[in-house]
C-alpha positions as CSV (number, residue, x, y, z in Angstrom):
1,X,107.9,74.1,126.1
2,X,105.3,72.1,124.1
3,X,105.2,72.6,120.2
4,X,101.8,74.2,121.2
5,X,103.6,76.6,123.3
6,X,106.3,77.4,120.4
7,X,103.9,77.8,117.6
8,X,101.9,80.3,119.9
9,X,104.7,82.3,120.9
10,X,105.9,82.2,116.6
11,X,102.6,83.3,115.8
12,X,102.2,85.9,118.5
13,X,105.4,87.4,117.7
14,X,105.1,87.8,114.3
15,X,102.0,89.4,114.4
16,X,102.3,91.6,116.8
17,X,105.4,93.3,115.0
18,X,103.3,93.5,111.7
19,X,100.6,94.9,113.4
20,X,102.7,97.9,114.4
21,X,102.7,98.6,110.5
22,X,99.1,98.1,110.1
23,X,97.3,101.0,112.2
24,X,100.1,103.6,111.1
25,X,99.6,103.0,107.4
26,X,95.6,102.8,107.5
27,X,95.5,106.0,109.3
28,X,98.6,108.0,108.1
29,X,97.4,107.2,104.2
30,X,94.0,108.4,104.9
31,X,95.9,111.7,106.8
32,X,98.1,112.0,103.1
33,X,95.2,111.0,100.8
34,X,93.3,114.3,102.6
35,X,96.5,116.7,102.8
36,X,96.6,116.1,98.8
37,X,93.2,116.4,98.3
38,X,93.8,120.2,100.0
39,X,96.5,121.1,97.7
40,X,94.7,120.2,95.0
41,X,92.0,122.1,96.1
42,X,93.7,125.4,97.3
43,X,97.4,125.1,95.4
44,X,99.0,125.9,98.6
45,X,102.5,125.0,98.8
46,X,102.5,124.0,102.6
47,X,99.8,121.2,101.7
48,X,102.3,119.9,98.8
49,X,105.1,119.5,101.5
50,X,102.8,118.0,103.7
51,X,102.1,115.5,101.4
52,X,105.5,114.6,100.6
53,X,107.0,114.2,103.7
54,X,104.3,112.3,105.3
55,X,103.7,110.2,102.3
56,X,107.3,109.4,102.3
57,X,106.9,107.9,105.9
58,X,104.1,106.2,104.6
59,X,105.5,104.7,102.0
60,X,108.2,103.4,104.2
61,X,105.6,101.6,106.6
62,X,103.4,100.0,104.0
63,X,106.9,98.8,102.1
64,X,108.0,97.0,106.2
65,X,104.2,95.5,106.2
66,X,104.1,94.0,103.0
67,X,107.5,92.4,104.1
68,X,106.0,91.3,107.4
69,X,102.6,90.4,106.4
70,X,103.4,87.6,104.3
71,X,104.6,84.9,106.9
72,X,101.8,85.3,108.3
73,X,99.9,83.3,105.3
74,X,103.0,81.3,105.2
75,X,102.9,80.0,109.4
76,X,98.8,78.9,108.7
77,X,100.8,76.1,106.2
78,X,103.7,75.6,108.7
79,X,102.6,75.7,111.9
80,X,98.9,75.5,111.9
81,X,97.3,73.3,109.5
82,X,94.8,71.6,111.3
83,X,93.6,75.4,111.6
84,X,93.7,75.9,108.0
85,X,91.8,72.4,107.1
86,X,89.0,73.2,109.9
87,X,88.5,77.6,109.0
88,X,89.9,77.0,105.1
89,X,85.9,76.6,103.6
90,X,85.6,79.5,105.8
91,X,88.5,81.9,105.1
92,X,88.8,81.2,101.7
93,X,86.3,83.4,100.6
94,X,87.3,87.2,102.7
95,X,91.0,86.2,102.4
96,X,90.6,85.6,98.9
97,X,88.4,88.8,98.5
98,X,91.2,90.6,100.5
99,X,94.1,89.9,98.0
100,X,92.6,89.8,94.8
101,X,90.0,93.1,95.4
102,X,92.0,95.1,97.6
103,X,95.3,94.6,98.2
104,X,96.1,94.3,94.5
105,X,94.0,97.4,93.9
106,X,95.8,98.8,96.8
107,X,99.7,98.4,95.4
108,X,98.9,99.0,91.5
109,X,97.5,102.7,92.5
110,X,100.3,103.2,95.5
111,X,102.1,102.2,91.9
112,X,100.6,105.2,90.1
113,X,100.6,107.3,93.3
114,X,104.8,106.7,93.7
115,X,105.5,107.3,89.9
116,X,102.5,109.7,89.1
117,X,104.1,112.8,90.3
118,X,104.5,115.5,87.4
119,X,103.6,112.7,84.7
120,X,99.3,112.2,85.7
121,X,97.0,115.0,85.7
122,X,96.6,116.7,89.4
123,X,93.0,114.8,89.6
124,X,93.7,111.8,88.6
125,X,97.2,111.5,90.5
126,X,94.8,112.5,94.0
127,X,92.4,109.7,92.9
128,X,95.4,107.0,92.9
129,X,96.2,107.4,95.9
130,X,92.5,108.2,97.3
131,X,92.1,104.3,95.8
132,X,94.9,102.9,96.9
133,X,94.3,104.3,100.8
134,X,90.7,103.4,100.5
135,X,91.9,99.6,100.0
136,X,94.0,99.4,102.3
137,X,90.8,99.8,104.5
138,X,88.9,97.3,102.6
139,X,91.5,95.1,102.9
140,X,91.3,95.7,106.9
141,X,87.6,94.8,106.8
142,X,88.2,91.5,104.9
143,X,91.3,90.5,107.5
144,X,88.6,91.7,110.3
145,X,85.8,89.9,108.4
146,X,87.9,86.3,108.9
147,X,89.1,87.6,112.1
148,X,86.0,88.1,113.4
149,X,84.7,84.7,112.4
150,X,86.8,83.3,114.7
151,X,85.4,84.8,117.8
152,X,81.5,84.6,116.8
153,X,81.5,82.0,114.2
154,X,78.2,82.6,111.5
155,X,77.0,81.5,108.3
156,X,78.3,78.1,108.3
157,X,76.8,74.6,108.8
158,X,78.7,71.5,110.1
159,X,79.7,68.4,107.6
160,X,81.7,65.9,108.6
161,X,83.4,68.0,111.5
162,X,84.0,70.5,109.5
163,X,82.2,74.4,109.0
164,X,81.2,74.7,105.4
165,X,80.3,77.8,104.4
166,X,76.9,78.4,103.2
167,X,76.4,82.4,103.5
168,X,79.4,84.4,102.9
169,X,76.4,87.6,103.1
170,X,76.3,86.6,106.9
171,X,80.0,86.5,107.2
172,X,80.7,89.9,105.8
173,X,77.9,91.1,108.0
174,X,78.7,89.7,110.8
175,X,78.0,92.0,114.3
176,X,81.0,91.5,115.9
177,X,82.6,92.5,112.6
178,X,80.3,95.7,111.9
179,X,81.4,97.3,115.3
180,X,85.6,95.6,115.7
181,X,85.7,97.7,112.0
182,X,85.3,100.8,113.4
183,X,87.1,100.6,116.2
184,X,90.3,99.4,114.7
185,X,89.8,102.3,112.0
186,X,89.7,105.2,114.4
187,X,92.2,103.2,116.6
188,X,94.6,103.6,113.2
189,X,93.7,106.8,112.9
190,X,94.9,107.4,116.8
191,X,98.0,106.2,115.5
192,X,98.4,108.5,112.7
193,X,97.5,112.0,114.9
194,X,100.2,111.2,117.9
195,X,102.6,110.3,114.8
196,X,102.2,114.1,113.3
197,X,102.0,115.4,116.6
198,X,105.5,113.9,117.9
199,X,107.5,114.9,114.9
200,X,105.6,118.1,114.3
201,X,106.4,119.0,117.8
202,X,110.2,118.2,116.8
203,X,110.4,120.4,114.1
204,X,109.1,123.2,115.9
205,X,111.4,122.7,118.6
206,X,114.3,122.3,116.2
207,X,113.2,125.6,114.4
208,X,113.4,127.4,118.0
209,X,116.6,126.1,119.1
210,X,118.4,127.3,116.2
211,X,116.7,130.5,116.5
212,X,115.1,130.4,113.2
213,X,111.7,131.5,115.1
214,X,111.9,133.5,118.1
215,X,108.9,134.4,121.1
216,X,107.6,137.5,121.7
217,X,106.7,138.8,124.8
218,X,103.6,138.4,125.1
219,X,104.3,135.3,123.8
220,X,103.2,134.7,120.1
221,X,105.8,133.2,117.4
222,X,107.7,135.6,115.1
223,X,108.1,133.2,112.3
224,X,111.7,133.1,110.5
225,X,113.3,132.1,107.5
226,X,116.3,129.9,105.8
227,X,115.5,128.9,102.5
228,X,118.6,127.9,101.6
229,X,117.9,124.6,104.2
230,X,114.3,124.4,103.1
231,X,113.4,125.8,106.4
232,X,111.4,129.2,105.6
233,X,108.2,130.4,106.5
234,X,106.8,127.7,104.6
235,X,108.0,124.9,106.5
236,X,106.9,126.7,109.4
237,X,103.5,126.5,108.0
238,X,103.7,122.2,107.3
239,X,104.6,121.9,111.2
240,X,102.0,123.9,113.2
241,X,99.6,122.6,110.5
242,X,100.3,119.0,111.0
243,X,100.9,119.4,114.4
244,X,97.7,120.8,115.0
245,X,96.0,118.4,112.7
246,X,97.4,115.8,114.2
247,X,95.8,116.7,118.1
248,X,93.1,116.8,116.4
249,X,93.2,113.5,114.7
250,X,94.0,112.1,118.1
251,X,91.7,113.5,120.1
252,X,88.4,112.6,117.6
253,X,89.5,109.0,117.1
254,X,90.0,108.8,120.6
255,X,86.1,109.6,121.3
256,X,85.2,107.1,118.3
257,X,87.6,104.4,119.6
258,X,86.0,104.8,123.2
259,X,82.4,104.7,121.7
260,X,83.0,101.4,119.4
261,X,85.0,99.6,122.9
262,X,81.7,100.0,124.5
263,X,80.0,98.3,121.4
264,X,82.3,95.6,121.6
265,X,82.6,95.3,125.5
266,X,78.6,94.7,125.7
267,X,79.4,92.0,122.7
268,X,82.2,90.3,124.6
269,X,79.5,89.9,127.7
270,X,77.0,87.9,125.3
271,X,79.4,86.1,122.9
272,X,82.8,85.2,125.1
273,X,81.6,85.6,129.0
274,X,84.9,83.9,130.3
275,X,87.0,87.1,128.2
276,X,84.9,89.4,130.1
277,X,85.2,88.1,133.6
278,X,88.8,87.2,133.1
279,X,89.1,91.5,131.9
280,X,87.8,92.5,134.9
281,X,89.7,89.7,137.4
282,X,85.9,89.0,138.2
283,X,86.4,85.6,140.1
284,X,82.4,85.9,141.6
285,X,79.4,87.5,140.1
286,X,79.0,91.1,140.3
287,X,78.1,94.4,138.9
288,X,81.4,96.4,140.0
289,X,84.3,97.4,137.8
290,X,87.7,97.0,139.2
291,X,89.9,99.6,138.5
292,X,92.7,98.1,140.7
293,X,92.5,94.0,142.1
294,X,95.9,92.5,143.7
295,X,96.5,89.1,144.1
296,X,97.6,85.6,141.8
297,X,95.7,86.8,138.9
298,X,97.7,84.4,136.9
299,X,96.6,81.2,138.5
300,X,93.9,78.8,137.7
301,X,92.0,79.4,141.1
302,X,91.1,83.3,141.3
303,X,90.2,83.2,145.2
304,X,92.6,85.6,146.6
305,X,92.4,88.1,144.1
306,X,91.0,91.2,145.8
307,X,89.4,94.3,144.5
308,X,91.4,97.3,146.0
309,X,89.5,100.0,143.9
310,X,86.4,99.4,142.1
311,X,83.7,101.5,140.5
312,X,80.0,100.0,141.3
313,X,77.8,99.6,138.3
314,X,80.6,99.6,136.3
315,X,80.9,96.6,135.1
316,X,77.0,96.4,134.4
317,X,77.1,99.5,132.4
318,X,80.2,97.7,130.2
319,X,78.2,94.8,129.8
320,X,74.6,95.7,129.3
321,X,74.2,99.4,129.1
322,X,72.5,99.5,133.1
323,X,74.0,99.5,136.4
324,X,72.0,96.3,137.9
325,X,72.8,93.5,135.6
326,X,75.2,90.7,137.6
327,X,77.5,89.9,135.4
328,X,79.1,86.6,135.9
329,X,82.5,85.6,137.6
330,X,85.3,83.0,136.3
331,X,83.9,81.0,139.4
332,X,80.5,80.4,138.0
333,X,81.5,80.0,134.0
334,X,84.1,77.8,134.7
335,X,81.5,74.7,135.3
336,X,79.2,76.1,132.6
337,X,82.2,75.8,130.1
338,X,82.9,72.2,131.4
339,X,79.6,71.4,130.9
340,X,79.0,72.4,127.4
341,X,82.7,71.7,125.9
342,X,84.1,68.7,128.6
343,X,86.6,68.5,131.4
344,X,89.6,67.3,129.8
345,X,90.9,67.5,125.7
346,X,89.6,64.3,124.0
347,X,91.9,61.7,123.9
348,X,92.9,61.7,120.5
349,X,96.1,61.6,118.5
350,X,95.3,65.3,116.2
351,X,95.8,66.8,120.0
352,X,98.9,65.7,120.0
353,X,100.9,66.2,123.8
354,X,97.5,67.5,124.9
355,X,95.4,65.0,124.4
356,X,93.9,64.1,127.8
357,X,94.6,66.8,129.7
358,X,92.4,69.4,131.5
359,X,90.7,71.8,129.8
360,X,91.8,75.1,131.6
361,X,89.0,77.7,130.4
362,X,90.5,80.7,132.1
363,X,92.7,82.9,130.2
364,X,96.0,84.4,131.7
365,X,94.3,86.8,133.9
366,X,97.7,89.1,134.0
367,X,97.6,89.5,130.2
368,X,93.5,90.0,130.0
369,X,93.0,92.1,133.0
370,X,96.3,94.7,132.2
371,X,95.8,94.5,128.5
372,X,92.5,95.4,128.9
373,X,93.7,98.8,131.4
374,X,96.9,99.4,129.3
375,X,94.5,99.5,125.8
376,X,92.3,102.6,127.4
377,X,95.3,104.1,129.1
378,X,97.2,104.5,126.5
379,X,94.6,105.7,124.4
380,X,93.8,107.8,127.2
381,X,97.4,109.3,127.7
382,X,97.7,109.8,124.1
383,X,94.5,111.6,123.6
384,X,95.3,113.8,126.9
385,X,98.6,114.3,125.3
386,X,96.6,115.7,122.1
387,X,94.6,118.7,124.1
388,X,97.2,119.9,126.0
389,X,99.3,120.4,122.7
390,X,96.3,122.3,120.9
391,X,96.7,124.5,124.4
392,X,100.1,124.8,124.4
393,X,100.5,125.6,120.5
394,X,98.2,128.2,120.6
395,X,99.9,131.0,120.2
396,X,102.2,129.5,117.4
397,X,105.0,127.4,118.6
398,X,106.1,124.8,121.4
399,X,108.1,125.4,124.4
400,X,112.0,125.6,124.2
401,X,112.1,122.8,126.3
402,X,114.2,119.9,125.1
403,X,112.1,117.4,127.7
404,X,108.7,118.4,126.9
405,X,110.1,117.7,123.1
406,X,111.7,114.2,124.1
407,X,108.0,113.8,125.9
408,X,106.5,114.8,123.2
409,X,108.5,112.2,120.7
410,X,108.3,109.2,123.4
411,X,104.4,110.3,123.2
412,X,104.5,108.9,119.0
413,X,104.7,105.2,121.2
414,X,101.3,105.3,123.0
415,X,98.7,104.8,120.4
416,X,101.1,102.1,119.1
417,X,100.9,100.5,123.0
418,X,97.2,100.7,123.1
419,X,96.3,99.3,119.9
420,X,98.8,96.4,120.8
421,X,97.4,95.9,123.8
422,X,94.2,95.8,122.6
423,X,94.9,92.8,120.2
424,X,97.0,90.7,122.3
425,X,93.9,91.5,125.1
426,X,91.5,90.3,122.2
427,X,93.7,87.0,120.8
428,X,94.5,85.7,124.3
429,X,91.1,86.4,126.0
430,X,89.6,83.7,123.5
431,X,91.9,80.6,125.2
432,X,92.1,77.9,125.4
433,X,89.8,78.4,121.6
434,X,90.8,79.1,118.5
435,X,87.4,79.7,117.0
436,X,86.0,80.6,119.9
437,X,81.9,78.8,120.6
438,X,78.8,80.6,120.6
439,X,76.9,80.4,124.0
440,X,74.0,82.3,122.4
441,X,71.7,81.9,119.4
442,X,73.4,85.3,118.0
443,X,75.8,82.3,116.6
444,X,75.9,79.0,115.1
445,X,76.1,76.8,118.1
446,X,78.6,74.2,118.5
447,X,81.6,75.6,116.3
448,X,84.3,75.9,117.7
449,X,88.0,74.4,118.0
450,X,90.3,74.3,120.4
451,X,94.1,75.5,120.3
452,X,95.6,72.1,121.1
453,X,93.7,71.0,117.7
454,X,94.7,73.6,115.5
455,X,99.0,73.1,115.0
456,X,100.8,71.3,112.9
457,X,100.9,67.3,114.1
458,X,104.2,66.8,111.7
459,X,106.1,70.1,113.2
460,X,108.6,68.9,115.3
461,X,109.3,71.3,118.5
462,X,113.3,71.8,116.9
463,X,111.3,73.2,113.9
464,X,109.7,75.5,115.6
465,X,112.3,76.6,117.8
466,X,114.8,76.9,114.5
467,X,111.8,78.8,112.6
468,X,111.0,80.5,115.7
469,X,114.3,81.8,116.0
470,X,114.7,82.4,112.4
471,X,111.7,84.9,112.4
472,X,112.9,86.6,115.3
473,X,116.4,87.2,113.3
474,X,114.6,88.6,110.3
475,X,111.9,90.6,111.7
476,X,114.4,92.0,114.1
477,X,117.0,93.1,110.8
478,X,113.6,94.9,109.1
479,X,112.8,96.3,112.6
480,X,116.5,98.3,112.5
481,X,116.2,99.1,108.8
482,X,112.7,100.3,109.4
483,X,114.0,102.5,112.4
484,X,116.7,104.0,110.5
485,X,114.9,104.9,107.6
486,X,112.6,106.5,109.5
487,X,115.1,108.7,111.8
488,X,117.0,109.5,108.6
489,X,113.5,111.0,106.7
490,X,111.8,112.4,110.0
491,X,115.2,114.2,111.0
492,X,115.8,115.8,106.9
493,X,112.0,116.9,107.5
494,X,110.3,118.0,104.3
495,X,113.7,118.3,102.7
496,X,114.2,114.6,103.0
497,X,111.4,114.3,100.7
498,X,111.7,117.3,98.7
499,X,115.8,117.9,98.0
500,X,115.4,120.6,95.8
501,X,114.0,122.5,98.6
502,X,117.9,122.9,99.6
503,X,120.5,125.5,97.9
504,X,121.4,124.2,94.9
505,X,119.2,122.0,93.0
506,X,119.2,118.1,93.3
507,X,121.4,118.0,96.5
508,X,120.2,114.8,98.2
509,X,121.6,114.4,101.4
510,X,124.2,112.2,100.4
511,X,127.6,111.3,101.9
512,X,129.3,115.3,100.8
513,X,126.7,116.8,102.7
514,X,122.9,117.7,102.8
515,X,120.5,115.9,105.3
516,X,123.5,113.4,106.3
517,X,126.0,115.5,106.9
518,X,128.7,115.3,110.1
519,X,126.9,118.8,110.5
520,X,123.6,119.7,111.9
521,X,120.6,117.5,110.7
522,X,118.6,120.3,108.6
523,X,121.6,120.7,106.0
524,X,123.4,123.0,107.5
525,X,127.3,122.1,108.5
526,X,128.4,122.5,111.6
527,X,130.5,126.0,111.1
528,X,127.4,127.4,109.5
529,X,128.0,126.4,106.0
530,X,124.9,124.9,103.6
531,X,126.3,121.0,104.1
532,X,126.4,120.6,100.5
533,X,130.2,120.2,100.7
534,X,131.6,123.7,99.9
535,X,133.3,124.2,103.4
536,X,131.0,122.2,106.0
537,X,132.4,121.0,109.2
538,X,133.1,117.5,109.9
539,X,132.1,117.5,113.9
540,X,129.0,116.7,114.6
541,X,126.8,118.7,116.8
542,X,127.4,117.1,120.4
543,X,123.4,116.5,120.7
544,X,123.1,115.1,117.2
545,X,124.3,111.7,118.4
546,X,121.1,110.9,120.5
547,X,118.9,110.5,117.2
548,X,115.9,112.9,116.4
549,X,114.8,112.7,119.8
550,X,118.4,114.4,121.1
C-alpha cells in the first residue's frame, strides 16, 4: 500500500468510529433537553427519570466523542498537510467559529447541566442544558459548514494556487450546506428514536418476564409494582413513554431525512455528476433508477454491469424533479472530466508516488452504489421498525417474546448503519478530489485538489502504518469501555442513574450488591433478596451472561 492508501484508510477509520458518537449525542441531547423541559413544566416524576437515565447515556457518548474527535484535528497536521496549507485560509474561519462559539459553550453548560442538579434553580438548570444541546448543533453546522466547502467550494478567489477567502457570508450560506444541515440533524435524531425504542423495548420485556406486569385477556397491561428495585408503576411509565416517544422520533425524522436526500440528490446531479452516475452504477446515459445491477461494479470499465431491476424515471425524478431528464453515465463524464482536470496527475514532486499516473475519475462503484442502497435501507428498516412498535405497544406492553426483544435491541444498530453509510457514500463518492471542482457557475470554477496532493510528503508509509495501528489500538480500548459502560447503565435502567430509587438509600450498585450484583440485573439477588448484600445469591441468572440483549 501507498502512504496515500494508508493515510486514507487512518483517516477513514477514525472518523467513522467518531461519527457513531456524533448523530447519537445531537439527537439524544435534544430528546433529554425536551424530557426536562416536561418535568419542569408538569412536575411529573416519570419525566424526571427520563431525564436521568437518558442523560446519563448521553453523557457517556458526548464524554467517548470528545475523546475521539480530537485526532481528527490532530491527523490534518500528521497526515495531511498539504490539505491543511491549500483549505487552511478556508477552514480557519467555521473551525475556528466551531471551537471557540460552540463547542466551548457546549461543555461549560453540559458543566452546569452535570453539577447543577439540586444546587441551580429548576429554570435555569433546563436552560444549561437547552444551551449546551443547542451547541452541539451549531457546532454540527460549522463542521458541515467546512465540510461542505469541500464538495462545492464558494466564496473564495485563487492567489498564488491557493483559495483565499474573501466571503465567509457565502461560506456559511453555502446551498449544499443549507440542505446536508438538515439532513444530518433529523438523520441524528433517527438515531436517538431507535435508541429509546431498543432499550425501552428491553425494559418492558424485562418487567414481563419477571412478572412484575402481567396481560389481560383481552390483552391490555395490568401494570405492577416493586419499589424496593425502583421498578414500580413509575418506571413502567418512563418505558412505554420513551418507547413510544422514541417510534415516534424515528418515524418523523425518517420523513425529514428522506425529504432533505432528495434536496441533496438533485444537488449531487449539478455539482458532482460522476457521484451520481457512480450511485446508480449508471455506466450510459439514462433516466432509469436501478434498484438491483450485477456485474464488476468495482472496475474502471463499467461495460458489463447490467441492470437486473430498475425503476424508469427514477433516476430523472432524483436528479431533476421530472421523469425525462437523461442523466448522464460514467461512460460519457469520464472524457468530460479528462478534459477539464487532465489525463494523468501532473508530474510533480508534492504528488509524491502518484505523480504521473492516470487520473482514474470513477469512484469505487461497490462502495457508492451499496452505500447509497444501505443509507435508505437502513433508514427504511429502522423507520418500519418504528410503526410496527407504535402497533404493537398499543395496548400497553411488548410481547413476551425474548426474539422480538433481541430484534428489537439489534434494531438500536440501523440508524447507526444508515447514517454511516451515508457518509462513507458521501466522502468516497468525491474521488479521486479532495475539494471536489465545480462544473457549474453555482461554484467558483477551477478549485479543487486532488487526493494524491493533499498528504503529508515527509510521512513515511512505517509512520503511518505504526500510527495507523496505534489509532486502531486506542480507539478499539474506548470502543470496549464505551460498550461496557453502556450495558452496565442501560441494564441498572433508571436505577443506574437514580440509586436512591433502590431499598435503602445511597446503594449504588457496587461490588455487595445492587445493579452489579451475581443476582438478577434490576437489584434483585438471585434467591429473591434486594441485592444490597443482606442474603443475595451469588449465581447468576443462567440468561444474564448474554448482556442486556440475553
Amino acid at each position: 500500500m501507498e502512504a496515500l492508501d494508508i493515510a486514507r484508510w487512518q483517516f477513514g477509520i477514525t472518523t467513522v468510529y467518531h461519527f457513531l458518537m456524533v448523530p447519537l449525542t445531537i439527537g439524544l441531547g435534544l430528546v433529554v433537553a425536551t424530557l426536562q423541559t416536561m418535568w419542569v413544566r408538569t412536575g411529573k416524576d416519570e419525566y424526571l427519570r427520563m431525564t436521568k437515565f437518558w442523560g446519563k447515556l448521553f453523557l457517556i457518548n458526548f464524554i467517548m466523542g470528545v475523546a475521539t474527535g480530537l485526532v481528527q484535528e490532530f491527523q490534518f497536521g500528521m497526515a495531511w498537510s498539504e490539505y491543511s496549507r491549500f483549505v487552511g485560509d478556508v477552514f480557519g474561519a467555521p473551525l475556528a467559529l466551531e471551537a471557540l462559539l460552540a463547542f466551548f459553550t457546549e461543555s461549560v453548560f453540559l458543566g452546569l447541566w452535570i453539577f447543577g442538579w439540586d444546587r441551580l434553580p429548576k429554570k435555569i438548570h433546563l436552560a444549561s442544558i437547552w444551551i449546551a444541546t443547542l451547541a452541539s448543533v451549531l457546532s454540527a453546522y460549522f463542521i458541515l459548514a467546512a465540510n461542505s466547502w469541500m464538495q462545492h467550494p464558494v466564496g473564495v478567489e485563487m492567489v498564488d494556487g491557493r483559495p483565499v477567502l474573501n466571503d465567509i457570508w457565502a461560506v456559511l450560506t453555502n446551498n449544499t450546506l443549507l440542505v446536508a444541515f438538515p439532513h444530518q440533524i433529523t438523520a441524528a435524531l433517527s438515531v436517538a428514536g431507535g435508541f429509546l425504542l431498543g432499550i425501552a423495548w428491553f425494559h418492558l420485556w424485562k418487567r414481563r418476564r419477571d412478572g412484575i406486569d402481567t396481560v389481560n385477556d383481552d390483552g391490555t397491561v395490568t401494570v405492577g409494582s416493586r419499589p424496593e428495585t425502583g421498578r414500580d408503576k413509575t418506571d413502567y411509565s418512563v418505558w412505554i413513554k420513551s418507547l413510544r416517544i422514541g417510534a415516534v422520533v424515528a418515524m418523523v425524522s425518517f420523513a425529514g431525512t428522506a425529504l432533505t436526500g432528495d434536496l441533496q440528490g438533485k444537488l449531487m446531479f449539478e455539482q458532482q455528476p460522476m457521484k451520481m452516475a457512480a450511485a446508480e452504477a449508471a455506466c450510459h446515459d439514462g433516466t432509469s433508477f436501478s434498484v438491483l445491477s450485477i456485474g464488476d461494479v468495482g472496475a474502471k470499465n463499467c461495460d458489463d454491469v447490467t441492470a437486473v431491476i430498475e425503476v424508469p424515471g427514477m433516476l430523472s425524478f432524483l436528479a431533476n424533479g421530472n421523469f425525462d431528464t437523461e442523466v448522464k453515465g460514467v461512460n460519457t463524464l469520464i472524457p468530460e472530466y479528462q478534459e477539464a482536470y487532465g489525463t494523468h496527475i501532473p508530474d510533480d514532486p508534492k504528488y509524491g508516488e502518484q505523480a504521473g499516473t492516470e487520473i482514474d475519475y470513477l469512484p469505487v462503484m461497490s462502495v457508492t452504489y451499496w452505500g447509497f442502497r444501505l443509507m435508505i435501507g437502513f433508514g427504511g428498516i429502522a423507520a418500519a421498525a418504528a410503526a410496527a412498535a407504535l402497533w404493537v405497544t398499543r395496548k400497553g406492553t411488548v410481547p413476551q417474546s425474548k426474539w422480538l426483544m433481541r430484534l428489537a435491541v439489534f434494531g438500536i444498530l440501523a440508524p447507526f448503519g444508515a447514517n454511516s453509510a451515508g457518509w462513507i457514500f458521501t466522502e468516497m463518492g468525491r474521488q479521486p478530489f479532495v475539494v471536489a471542482p465545480n462544473p457549474s457557475f453555482t461554484g467558483i470554477d477551477q478549485v479543487f485538489m486532488f487526493t494524491a496532493a493533499a498528504v503529508s510528503p515527509g510521512v513515511s508509509r512505517a509512520e503511518l502504518l505504526f500510527s495507523l495501528a496505534a489509532f486502531v489500538l486506542v480507539y478499539l480500548s474506548l470502543l470496549i469501555v464505551e460498550v461496557k459502560l453502556l450495558f452496565k447503565f442501560t441494564r441498572g435502567g433508571v436505577p443506574a442513574a437514580m440509586p436512591e430509587l433502590l431499598h435503602g438509600d445511597g446503594h449504588d450498585g457496587g461490588s455487595s450488591g445492587g445493579l452489579d450484583s451475581a443476582g438478577g440485573d434490576d437489584g434483585t439477588g438471585s434467591d429473591g433478596s434486594n441485592g444490597d448484600g443482606s442474603g443475595g445469591g451469588k449465581t447468576k441468572q443462567p440468561d444474564d451472561v448474554l448482556g442486556f440483549a440475553y
